[in-house]
C-alpha positions in Angstrom: 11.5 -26.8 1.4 12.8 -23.7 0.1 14.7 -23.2 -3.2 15.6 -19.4 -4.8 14.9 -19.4 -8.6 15.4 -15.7 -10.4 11.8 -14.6 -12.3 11.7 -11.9 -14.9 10.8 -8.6 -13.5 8.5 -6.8 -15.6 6.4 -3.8 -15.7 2.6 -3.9 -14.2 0.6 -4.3 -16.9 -2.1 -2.7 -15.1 0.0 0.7 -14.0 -1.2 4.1 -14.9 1.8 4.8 -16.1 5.4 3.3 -16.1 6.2 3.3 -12.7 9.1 2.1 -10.6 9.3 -1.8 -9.2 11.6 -3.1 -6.5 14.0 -5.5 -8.6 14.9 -8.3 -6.7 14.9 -12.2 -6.0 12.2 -14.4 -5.9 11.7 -16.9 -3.7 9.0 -19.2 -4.7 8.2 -22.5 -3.3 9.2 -25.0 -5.9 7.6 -28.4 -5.1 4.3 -26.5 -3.8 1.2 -28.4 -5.3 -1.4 -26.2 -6.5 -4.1 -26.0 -3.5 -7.4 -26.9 -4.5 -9.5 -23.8 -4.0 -10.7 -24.6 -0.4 -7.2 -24.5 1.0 -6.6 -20.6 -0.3 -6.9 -17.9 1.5 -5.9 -14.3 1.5 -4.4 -11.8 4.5 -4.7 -8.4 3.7 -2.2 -6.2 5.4 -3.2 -2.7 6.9 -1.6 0.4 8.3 -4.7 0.8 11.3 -5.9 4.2 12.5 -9.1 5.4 14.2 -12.6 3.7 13.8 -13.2 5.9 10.4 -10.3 4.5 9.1 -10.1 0.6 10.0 -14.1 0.8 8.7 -13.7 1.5 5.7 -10.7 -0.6 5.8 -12.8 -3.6 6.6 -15.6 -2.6 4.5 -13.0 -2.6 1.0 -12.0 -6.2 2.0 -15.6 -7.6 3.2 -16.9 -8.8 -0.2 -13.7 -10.9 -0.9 -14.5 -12.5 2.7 -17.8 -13.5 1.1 -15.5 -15.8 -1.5 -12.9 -17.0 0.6 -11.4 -17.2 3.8 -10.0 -13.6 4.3 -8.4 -11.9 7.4 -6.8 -8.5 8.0 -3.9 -8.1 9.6 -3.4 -4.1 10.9 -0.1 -2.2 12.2 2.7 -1.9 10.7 3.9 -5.4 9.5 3.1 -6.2 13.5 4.2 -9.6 14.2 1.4 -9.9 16.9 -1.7 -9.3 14.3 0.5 -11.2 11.2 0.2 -14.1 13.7 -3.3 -13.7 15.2 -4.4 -13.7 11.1 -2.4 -16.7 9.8 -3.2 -18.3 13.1 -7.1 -17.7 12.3 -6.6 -18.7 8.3 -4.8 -22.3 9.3 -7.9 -23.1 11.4 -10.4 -22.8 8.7 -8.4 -25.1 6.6 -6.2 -22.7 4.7 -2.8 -24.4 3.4 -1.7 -21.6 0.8 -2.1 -16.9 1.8 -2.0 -14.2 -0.5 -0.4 -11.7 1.2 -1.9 -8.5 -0.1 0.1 -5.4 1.2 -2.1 -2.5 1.3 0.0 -0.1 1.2 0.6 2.9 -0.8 4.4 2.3 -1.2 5.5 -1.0 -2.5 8.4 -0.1 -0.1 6.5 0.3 3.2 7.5 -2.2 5.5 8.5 -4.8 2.7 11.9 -5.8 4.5 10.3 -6.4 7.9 7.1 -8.2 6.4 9.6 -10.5 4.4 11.7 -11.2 7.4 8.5 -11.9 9.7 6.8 -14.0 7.2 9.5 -16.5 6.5 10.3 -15.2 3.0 13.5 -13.7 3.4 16.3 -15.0 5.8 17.7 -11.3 6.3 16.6 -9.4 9.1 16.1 -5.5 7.8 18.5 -2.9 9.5 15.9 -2.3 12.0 12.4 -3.3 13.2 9.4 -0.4 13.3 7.8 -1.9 16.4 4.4 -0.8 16.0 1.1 -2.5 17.0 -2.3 -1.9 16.5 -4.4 -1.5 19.9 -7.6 -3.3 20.5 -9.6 -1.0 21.9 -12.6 1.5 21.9 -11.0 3.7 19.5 -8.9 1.6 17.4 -5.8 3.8 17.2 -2.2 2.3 16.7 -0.5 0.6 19.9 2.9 1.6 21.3 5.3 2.5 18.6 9.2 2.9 17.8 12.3 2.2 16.3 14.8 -0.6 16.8 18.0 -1.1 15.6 18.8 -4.5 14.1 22.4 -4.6 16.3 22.1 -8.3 18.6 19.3 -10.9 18.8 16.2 -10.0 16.6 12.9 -10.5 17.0 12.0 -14.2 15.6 10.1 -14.8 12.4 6.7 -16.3 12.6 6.1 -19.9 12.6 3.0 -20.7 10.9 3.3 -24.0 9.1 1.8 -22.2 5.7 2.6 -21.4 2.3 2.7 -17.6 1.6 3.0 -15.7 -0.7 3.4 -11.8 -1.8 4.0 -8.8 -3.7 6.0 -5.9 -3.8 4.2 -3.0 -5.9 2.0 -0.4 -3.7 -1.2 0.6 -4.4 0.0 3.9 -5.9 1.2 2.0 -8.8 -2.0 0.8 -9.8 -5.2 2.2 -12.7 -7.4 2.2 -9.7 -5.2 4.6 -8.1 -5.3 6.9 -10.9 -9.0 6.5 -11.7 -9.9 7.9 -7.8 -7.8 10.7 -7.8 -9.3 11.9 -11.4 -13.0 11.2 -9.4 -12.1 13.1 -6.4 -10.7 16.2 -8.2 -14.1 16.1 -10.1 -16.1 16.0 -7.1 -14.5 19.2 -5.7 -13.8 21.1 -9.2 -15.8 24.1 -10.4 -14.1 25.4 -13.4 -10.9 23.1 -14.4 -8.9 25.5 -16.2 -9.1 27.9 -13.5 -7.7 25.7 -11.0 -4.5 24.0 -9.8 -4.0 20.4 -7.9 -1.7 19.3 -5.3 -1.5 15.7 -4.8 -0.2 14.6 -1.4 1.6 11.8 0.3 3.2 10.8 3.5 6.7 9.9 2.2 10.1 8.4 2.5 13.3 9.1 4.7 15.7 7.5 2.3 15.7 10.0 -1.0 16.1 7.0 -3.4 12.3 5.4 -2.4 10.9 9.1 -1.8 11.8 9.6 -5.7 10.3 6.3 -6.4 7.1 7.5 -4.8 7.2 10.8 -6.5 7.7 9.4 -9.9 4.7 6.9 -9.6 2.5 10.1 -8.4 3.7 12.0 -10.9 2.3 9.3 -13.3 -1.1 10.0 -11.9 -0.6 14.0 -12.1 0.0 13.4 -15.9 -3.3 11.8 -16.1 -4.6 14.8 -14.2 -3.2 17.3 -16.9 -5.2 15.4 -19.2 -8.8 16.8 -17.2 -7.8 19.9 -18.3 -6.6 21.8 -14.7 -3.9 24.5 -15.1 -1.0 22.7 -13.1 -0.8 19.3 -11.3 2.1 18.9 -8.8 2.9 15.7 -6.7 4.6 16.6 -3.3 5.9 14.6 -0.1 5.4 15.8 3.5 7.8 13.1 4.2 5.9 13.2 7.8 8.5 11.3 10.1 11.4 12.7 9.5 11.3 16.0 11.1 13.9 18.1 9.2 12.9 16.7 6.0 9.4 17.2 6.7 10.1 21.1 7.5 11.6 21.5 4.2 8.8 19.6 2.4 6.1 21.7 4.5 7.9 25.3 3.3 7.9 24.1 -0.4 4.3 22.9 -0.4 2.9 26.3 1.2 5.1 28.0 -0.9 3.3 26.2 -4.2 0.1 26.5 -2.7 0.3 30.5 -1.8 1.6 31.5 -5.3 -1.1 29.3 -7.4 -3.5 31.1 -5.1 -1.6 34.5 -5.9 -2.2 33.9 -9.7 -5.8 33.3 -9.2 -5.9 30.1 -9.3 -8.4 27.6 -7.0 -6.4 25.0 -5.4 -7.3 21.2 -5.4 -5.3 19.3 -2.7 -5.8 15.3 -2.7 -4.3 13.3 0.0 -2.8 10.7 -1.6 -3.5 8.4 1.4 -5.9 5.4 2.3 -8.2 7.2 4.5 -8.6 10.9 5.8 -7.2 13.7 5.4 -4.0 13.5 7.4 -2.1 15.9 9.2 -2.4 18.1 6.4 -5.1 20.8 7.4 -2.4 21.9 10.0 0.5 21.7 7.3 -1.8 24.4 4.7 -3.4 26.6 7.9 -4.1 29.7 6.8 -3.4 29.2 3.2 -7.0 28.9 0.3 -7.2 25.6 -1.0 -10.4 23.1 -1.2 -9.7 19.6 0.3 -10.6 16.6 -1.2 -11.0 12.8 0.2 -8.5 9.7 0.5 -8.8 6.4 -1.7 -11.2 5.4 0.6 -13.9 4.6 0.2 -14.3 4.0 -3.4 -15.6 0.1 -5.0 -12.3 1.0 -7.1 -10.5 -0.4 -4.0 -12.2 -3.6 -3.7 -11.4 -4.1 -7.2 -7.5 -3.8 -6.6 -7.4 -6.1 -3.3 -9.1 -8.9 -5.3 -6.9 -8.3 -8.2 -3.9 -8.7 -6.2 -4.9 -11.9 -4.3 -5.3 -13.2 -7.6 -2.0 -12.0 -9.1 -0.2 -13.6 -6.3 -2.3 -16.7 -6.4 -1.7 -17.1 -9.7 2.2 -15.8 -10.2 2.7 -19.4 -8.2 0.2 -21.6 -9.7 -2.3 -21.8 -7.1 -6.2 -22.7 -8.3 -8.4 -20.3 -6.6 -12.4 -19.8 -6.8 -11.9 -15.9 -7.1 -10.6 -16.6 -11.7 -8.6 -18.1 -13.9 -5.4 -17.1 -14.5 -5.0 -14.9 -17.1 -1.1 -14.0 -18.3 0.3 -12.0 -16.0 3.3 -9.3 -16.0 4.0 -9.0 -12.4 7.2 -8.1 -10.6 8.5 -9.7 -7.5 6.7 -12.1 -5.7 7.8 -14.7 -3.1 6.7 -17.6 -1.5 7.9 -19.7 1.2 6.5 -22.5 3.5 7.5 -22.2 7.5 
């Protein structure tokens, strides 16, 4: 049974800085029992790359898997994976998932994890259709775009209650608290040096300012360390004409910090890895520093947020009590 009540949105408490939220309507379950801690479970949903990457992946969420039934789902709110996971949760017993979205971007593939999930009845404009292959090296499956025009691809059944959020990981303290540890790790002299922090992006202008503002949160805390200048920058990587723009700007910044005598930091805003952008700063003196992964910080935030969840709909768990929580959207819906 499935009811739409509105819920205050509200800042995360637990944001570097004041960040942007999606605003929109909850969906919660409203006759859902609580679940007595042996029917929770969580699904933690992952972008998938190479064997590097889905390791340290696995190794962030392996000591939540130690407390409760836990399964990742990777690819890019794949349907095939989603199902696999929830299919693997309802044999152990689990009645009620946390959905925890590890993704940098609240935005990133919200719509189509909503629509596949059961929590929204509104299929998104169109469907990424990407999968993660099985195989020796791990890498993502076939991939493209399709428009939502005739029939669309059918939500999952799964016979469970979910539930989710909509804030990204860049939102978050632990988000913060890496980048200031990996600009340490590579700094010399902080007042002699600059600090690009990089991300992948948005097409639509509206969410790509929503991602620059929330890393511009964490270049503020950055000015605090005492480096010369922090600037947060897209490569908006999918979107080819936006992504040459973005690419002229960033070795533009780059070269003139540089010019002035200044060492250059760059941080990939990203889970894993350095991304594409050794090829995008060719030729061009900068020192390169790591991902969000791996750092414990991580594990910290994955737990946190099965909790948040758990507890935003009143579900007992055995991860902690429920303290009071300031969350923003969260949904939940039985199918």
């Amino acid at each position: 049974m499935r009811t739409s009540i509105l819920l205050g949105v509200l800042a995360l408490a637990a944001c570097a800085a004041p960040g942007p939220s999606p605003e929109a309507t909850v969906h919660p379950a409203r006759d859902v029992q609580a679940p007595a801690s042996s029917g929770f479970g969580v699904l933690v949903m992952a972008h998938g790359g190479g064997p590097e990457w889905d390791r340290s992946v696995a190794e962030a969420v392996a000591p939540l898997r130690g407390e409760v039934p836990t399964r990742l789902a990777y690819g890019m709110a794949s349907p095939r994976t989603l199902q696999a996971a929830l299919d693997s949760l309802r044999q152990d017993g689990v009645t009620h998932v946390a959905v925890v979205r590890m993704f940098l971007s609240g935005r990133s593939f919200l719509d189509q994890t909503e629509y596949f999930l059961g929590l929204s009845d509104q299929p998104p404009a169109s469907f990424l259709l990407m999968d993660h292959a099985e195989g020796a090296h791990g890498g993502a499956g076939a991939a493209g775009h399709a428009a939502h025009g005739g029939a669309s691809p059918a939500p999952i059944e799964h016979g469970l209650t979910l539930a989710t959020h909509a804030y990204g990981m860049l939102e978050s303290d632990e988000a913060a608290q890496i980048m200031r540890a990996r600009a340490a790790e590579i700094s010399r002299a902080p007042a002699a040096e600059s600090v690009l922090l990089l991300a992948h992006g948005m097409g639509d202008e509206g969410e790509n300012d929503e991602v620059l503002a929330v890393m511009s949160a964490i270049a503020g805390s950055l000015e605090h360390e005492g480096f010369t200048r922090v600037r947060a920058a897209t490569l908006r990587e999918d979107w080819d004409e936006k992504r040459a723009e973005a690419e002229g700007q960033i070795r533009t910044w780059v070269a003139a910090e540089a010019a002035e005598g200044r060492r250059v930091l760059v941080l990939p805003m990203r889970l894993s890895g350095f991304g594409p952008y050794a090829e995008v700063l060719e030729g061009l003196s900068y020192a390169p520093g790591d991902g969000l992964l791996p750092h414990p910080a991580i594990q910290g935030w994955i737990r946190q947020t099965a909790v948040r969840v758990a507890c935003t709909q009143g579900w007992r768990t055995a991860l902690a009590p429920c303290p009071h929580l300031a969350d923003d959207r969260t949904e939940s819906s039985p199918r």
